[in-house]
N, C-alpha and C positions, 0 to 999 in steps of 0.2 A: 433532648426533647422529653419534656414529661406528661405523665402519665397516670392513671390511677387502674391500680392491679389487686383482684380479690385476691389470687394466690397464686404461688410455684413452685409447681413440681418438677423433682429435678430429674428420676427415673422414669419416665410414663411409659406402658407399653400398649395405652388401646386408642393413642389420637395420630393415627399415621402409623408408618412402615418404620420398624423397629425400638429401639431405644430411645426416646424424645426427652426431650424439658418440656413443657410445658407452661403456658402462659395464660390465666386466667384473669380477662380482663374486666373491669368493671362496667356493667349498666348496661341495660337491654329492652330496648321497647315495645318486644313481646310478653305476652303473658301465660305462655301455652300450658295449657290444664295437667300437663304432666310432667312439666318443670323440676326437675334434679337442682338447682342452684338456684334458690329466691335470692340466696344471701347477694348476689350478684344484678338483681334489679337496677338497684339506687346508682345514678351516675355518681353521688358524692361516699358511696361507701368504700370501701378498699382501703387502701392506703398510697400512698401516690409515691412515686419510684421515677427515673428517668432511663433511657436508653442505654446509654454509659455505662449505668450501674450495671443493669440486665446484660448487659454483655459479658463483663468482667465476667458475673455469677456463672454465665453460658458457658463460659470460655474454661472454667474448671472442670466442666464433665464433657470437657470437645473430645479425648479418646474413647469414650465411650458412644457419644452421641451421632461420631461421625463415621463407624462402622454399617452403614444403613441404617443409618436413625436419623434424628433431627432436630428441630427447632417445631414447634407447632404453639398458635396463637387461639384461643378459642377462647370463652365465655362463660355466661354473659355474651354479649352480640360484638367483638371486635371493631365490624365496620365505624364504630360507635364512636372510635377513638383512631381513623383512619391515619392520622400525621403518626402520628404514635408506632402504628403498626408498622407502615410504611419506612420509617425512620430505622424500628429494630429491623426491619428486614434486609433491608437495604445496609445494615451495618454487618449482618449475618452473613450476608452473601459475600460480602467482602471478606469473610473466614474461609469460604469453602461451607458452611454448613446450608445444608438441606432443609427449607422453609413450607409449611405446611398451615392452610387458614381454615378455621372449622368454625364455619358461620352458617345462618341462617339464611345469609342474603339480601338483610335488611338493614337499606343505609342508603347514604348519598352515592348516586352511581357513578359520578366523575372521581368522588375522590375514593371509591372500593377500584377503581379502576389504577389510579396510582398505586394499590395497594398491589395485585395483580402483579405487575410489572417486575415486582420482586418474589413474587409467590410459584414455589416449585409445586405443590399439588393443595387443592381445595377437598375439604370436606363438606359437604354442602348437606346438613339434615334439613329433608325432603320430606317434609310433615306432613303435609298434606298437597291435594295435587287440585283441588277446585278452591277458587273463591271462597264458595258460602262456606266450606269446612274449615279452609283456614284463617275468615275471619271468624269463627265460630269457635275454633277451638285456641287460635293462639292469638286475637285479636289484631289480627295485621291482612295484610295483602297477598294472594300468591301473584298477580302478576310483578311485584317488585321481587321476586324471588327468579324466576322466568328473565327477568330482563336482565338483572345480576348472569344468570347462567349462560346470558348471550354475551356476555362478557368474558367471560371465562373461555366461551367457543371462538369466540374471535381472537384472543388470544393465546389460544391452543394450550391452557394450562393443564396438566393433567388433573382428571375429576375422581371423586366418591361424592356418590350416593350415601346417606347414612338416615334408617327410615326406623321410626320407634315404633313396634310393635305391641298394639292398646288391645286387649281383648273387648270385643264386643263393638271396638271402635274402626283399628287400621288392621285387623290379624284375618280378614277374606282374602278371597282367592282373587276376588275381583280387586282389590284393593293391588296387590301386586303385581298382579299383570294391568294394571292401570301406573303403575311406576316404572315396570319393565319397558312398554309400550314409551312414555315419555324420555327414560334415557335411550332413547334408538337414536335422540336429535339430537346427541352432543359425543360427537365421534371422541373424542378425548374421554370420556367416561372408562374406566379400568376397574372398580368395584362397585357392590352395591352391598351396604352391611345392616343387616336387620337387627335391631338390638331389643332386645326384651324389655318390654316395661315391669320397673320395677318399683318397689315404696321404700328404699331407706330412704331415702331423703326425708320421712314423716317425721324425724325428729327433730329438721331442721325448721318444717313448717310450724311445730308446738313450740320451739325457742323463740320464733316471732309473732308467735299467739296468731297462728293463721291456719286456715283449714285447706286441709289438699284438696282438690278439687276431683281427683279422683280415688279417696281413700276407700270408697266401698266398692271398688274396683279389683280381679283378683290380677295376683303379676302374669304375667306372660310364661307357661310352662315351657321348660325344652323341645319336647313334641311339637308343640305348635310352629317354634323356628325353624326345628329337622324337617316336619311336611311343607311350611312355605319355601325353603330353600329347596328341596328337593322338587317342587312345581314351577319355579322360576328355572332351575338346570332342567328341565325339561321343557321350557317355554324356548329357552337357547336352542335345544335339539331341534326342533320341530321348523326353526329356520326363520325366525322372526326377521332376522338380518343376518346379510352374510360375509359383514366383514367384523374384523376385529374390536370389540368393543370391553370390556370387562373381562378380570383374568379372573375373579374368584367373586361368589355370592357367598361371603361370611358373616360369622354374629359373634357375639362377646356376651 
């Protein structure tokens, strides 16, 4: 099965539980204003690879990768390239290795559903949690996000949360106990990772003569993650729900 891939990484340690490869797949039909990877928009950019091949490559770092670690698929938007996925995954699991998808959630729902089927844990960045925000800020839908996530609940895959912290945008109080509150409906949810907005990516935006949409924007300081993390483990204590959901609120 082929494919078109922006890049691979063969050590990664911040897309899933432990040691990963990584799989950067081409083409995304969001836009969202604080975008880390343009270079990955274009469905025909990348360079195009087959499943085959990505395995062989997988299959050189399997003593490393399969001590708690894994395989993980991410973007650009995967669902994008759902045969694709589905295909590596399903060759993966026929190793023993541990499969991991870090999508936005935006895609054809029958075939993110085949995808699923072979998928040990989702990452799911939780961008925004209304409508008018996330057509506003990432030009797409949140209910096709929502309905993705009802797939994932039906199918009991284990979930992450992964929610990018904008100052001035997503970094209120209100803001994360409005995402807390939303993962109570999907019993399989185990984290929720707050990640700071940052700008290197600026140099990627000036190589394609394009303007960040939020370059007059400042990054997200550590303080700001330390007090949201420590208001959501207190949002936990206070008894929002009382059964098992999330083992750790972390960030990178």
């Amino acid at each position: 099965m082929k494919g078109r891939i922006s890049a691979f990484q063969s050590m990664g340690a911040v897309d899933g539980p432990g040691v990963r490869c990584v799989v950067f797949m081409q083409g995304c039909p969001l836009r969202c204003v604080y975008c880390h990877n343009p270079e990955t928009w274009e469905r025909n950019g990348g360079f195009e690879t087959d499943t085959e091949e990505l395995v062989r490559k997988i299959l050189r770092y399997k003593s490393f990768i399969s001590r708690g670690g894994g395989v993980t698929i991410s973007g650009g938007e995967p669902l994008m390239q759902p045969e694709f996925c589905r295909d590596l995954f399903q060759r993966l699991k026929a190793e023993g290795i541990h499969t991991a998808l870090d999508t936005s959630g935006i895609g054809d729902l029958q075939a993110a559903d085949t995808v699923l089927e072979y998928t040990d844990l989702v990452l799911c960045d939780v961008k925004f949690h209304t409508e008018r925000a996330y057509k506003e800020y990432c030009g797409g839908s949140f209910r096709q996000v929502e309905a993705f996530l009802e797939l994932v609940k039906r199918r009991n895959v284990a979930l992450w949360f992964r929610h990018v912290v904008v100052p001035g945008i997503t970094d209120s109080k209100e803001e994360i106990q409005a995402l807390h509150a939303f993962g109570k409906g999907y019993p399989s949810l185990e984290r929720i990772e707050l990640l700071p907005f940052q700008k290197m990516c600026m140099t990627k935006y000036e190589k394609f003569d394009m303007e960040f949409p939020l370059k007059d924007v400042p990054v997200c300081d550590p303080e700001t993650i330390e007090t949201l993390k420590t208001y959501m483990s207190d949002l936990e204590i206070t008894g929002l729900t009382n059964r098992k959901r999330y083992d750790k609120i972390s960030s990178r």
